[in-house]
C-alpha positions as CSV (number, residue, x, y, z in Angstrom):
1,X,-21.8,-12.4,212.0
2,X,-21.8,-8.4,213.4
3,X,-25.1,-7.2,213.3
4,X,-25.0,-3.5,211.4
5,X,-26.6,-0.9,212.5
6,X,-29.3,-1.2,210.0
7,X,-30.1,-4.4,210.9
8,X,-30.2,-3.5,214.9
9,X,-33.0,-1.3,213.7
10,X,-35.2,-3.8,212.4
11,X,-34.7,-6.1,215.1
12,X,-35.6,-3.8,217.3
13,X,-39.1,-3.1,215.1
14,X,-39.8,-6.6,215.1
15,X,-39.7,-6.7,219.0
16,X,-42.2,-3.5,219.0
17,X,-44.7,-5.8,217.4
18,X,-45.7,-7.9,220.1
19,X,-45.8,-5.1,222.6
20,X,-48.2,-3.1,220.2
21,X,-50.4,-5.9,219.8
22,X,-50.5,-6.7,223.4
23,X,-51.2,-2.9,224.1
24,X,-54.0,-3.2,221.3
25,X,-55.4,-5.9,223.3
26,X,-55.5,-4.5,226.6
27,X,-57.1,-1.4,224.9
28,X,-60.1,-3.6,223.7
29,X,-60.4,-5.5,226.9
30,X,-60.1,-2.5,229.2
31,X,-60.7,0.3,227.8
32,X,-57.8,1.9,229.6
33,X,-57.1,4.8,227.0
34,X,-53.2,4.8,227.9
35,X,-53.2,1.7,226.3
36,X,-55.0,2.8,223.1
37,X,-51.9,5.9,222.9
38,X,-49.2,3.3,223.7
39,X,-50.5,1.4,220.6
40,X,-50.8,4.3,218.1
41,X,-47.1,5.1,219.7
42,X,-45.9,1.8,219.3
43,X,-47.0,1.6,215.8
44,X,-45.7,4.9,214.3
45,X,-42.4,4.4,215.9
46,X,-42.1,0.7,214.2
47,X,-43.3,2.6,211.3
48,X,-40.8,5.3,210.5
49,X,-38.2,2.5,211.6
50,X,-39.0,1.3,208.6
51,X,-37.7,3.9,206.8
52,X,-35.0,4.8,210.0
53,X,-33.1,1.1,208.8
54,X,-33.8,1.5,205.0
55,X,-31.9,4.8,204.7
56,X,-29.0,3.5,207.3
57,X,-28.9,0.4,204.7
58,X,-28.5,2.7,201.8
59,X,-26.4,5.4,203.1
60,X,-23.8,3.3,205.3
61,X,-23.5,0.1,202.7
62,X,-25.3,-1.9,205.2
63,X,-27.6,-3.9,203.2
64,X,-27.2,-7.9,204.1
65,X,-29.2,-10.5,202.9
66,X,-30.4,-10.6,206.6
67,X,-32.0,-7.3,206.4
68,X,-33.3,-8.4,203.1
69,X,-35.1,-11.3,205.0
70,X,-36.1,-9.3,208.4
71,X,-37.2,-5.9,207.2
72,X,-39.8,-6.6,204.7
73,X,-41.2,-9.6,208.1
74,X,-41.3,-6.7,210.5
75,X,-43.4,-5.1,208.4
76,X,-45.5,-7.7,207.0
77,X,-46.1,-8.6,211.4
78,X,-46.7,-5.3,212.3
79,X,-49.4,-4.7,209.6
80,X,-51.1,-8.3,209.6
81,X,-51.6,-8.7,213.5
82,X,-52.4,-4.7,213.5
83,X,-55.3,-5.7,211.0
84,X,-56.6,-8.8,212.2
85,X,-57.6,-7.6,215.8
86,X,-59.0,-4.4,214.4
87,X,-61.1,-6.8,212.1
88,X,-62.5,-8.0,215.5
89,X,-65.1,-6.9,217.2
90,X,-64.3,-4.5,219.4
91,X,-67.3,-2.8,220.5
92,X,-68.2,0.7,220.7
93,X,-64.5,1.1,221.4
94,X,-62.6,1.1,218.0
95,X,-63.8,1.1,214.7
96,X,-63.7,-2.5,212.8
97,X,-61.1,-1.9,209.2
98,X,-63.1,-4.5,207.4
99,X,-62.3,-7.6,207.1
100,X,-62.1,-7.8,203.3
101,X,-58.9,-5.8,203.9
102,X,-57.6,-8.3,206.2
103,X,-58.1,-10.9,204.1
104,X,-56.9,-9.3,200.9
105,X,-54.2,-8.3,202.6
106,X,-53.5,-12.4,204.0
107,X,-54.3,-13.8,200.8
108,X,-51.1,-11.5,198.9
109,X,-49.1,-12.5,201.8
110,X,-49.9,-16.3,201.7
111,X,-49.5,-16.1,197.5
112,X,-46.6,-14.6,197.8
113,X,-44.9,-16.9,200.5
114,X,-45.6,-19.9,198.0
115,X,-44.4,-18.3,195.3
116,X,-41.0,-17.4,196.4
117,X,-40.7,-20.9,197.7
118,X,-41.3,-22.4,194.1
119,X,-39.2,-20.2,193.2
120,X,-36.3,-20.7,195.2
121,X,-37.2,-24.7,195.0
122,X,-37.6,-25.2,191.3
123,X,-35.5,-22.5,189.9
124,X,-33.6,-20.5,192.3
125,X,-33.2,-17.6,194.5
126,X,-34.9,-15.0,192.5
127,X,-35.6,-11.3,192.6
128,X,-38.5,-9.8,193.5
129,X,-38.8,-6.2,192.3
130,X,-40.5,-4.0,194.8
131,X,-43.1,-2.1,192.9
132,X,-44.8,1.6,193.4
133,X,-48.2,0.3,193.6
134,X,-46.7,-2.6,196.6
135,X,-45.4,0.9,198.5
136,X,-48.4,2.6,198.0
137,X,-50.5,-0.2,199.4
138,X,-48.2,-0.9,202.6
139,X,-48.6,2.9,203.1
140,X,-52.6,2.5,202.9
141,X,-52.9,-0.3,205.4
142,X,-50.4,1.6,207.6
143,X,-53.1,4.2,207.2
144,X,-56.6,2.1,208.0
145,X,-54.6,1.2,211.2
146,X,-53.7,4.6,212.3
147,X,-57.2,5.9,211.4
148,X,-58.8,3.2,213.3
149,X,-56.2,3.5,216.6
150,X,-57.1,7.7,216.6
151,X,-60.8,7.2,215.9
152,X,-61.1,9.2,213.4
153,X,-64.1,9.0,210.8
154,X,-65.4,6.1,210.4
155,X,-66.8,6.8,206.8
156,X,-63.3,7.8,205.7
157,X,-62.3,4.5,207.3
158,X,-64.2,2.5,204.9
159,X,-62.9,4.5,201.7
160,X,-59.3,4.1,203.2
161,X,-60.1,0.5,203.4
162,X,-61.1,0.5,200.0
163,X,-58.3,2.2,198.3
164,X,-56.2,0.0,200.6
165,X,-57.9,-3.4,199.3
166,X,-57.7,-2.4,195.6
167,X,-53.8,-1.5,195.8
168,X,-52.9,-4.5,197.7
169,X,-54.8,-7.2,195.3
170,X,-53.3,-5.3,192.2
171,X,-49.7,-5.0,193.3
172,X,-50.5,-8.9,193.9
173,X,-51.6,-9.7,190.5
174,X,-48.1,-7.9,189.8
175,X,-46.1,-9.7,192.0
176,X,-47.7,-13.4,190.6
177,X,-47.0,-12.1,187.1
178,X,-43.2,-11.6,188.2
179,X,-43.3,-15.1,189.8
180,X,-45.1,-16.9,186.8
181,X,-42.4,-15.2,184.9
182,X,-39.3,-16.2,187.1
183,X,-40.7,-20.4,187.1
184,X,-40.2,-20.1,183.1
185,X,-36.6,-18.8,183.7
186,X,-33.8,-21.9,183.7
187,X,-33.1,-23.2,186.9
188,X,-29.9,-20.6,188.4
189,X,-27.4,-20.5,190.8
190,X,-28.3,-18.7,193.8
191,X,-28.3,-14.9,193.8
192,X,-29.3,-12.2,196.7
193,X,-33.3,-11.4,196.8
194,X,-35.2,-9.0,198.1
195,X,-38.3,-9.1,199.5
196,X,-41.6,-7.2,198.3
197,X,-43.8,-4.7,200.1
């Protein structure tokens, strides 16, 4: 099958993730600064890709159930690894995002994954409805990373955490209520999904 154009995009975001995290690393390890810049560049360019391939999607026709499958793993990589090694300890280096985030943020992740296989497995390729308060959390996380890569206030770091944390584990209870829903349903024929934030 022909990639599109859209779909080009998110492959290439996918491959930015282990570069950033590897950058990240070096960062911590070194202390090299270049490395800390090529991480916050990394990041924000995989970043706006993610809304680069969601408007070539939309605007071109281009969405496949592909893109439906890759874009919503590029961003759940890029966050998740972003998070867990700023949960580390990094020394005097970076700011730790704490590590109730990370695990928050995991524990959605994980509970969603089953979910969509029950789905799938006992009734059927379902549809998972992205919601505002999903966006809104991805947007926070996206955030706590950033702060923590420019070392900006630590203090606001902790609130952005917070805000983060609370979005996330409501826009899970969201999601399981959609899921809980979606076993009751009949068993289906397959249909396209999408993925949530």
């Amino acid at each position: 099958m022909l990639l599109t154009t859209a779909n080009k995009i998110t492959i290439a975001r996918i491959l930015l993730v282990p570069l950033f995290v590897l950058s990240l690393i070096e960062y911590t390890a070194s202390g090299r600064d270049v490395f800390r810049w090529l991480a916050v560049i990394l990041f924000f360019v995989a970043a706006v890709g993610d809304g680069v391939d969601g408007w070539v999607a939309r605007r071109f026709n281009q969405r496949t159930e592909m893109g439906a499958l890759l874009d919503p793993l590029a961003d759940k990589l890029l966050l998740v690894l972003g998070l867990v090694v700023l949960s580390l300890d990094n020394g005097a280096r970076l700011d730790r995002v704490p590590l109730w985030l990370t695990i928050t943020v995991l524990a959605r992740d994980v509970m969603l994954l089953v979910l969509l296989v029950l789905v799938n497995y006992l009734v059927g390729k379902g549809t998972v409805r992205p919601h505002l308060i999903g966006k809104l959390a991805t947007v926070l996380q996206m955030t706590c990373v950033l702060w923590a890569l420019l070392r900006l206030d630590a203090g606001a770091l902790f609130w952005w955490a917070a805000a983060a944390t609370v979005c996330t584990a409501v826009s899970g209870l969201i999601y399981l209520g959609d899921g809980i829903a979606m076993l009751r349903q009949p068993k289906s024929k397959p249909s396209a999904d999408q993925a949530a934030p």
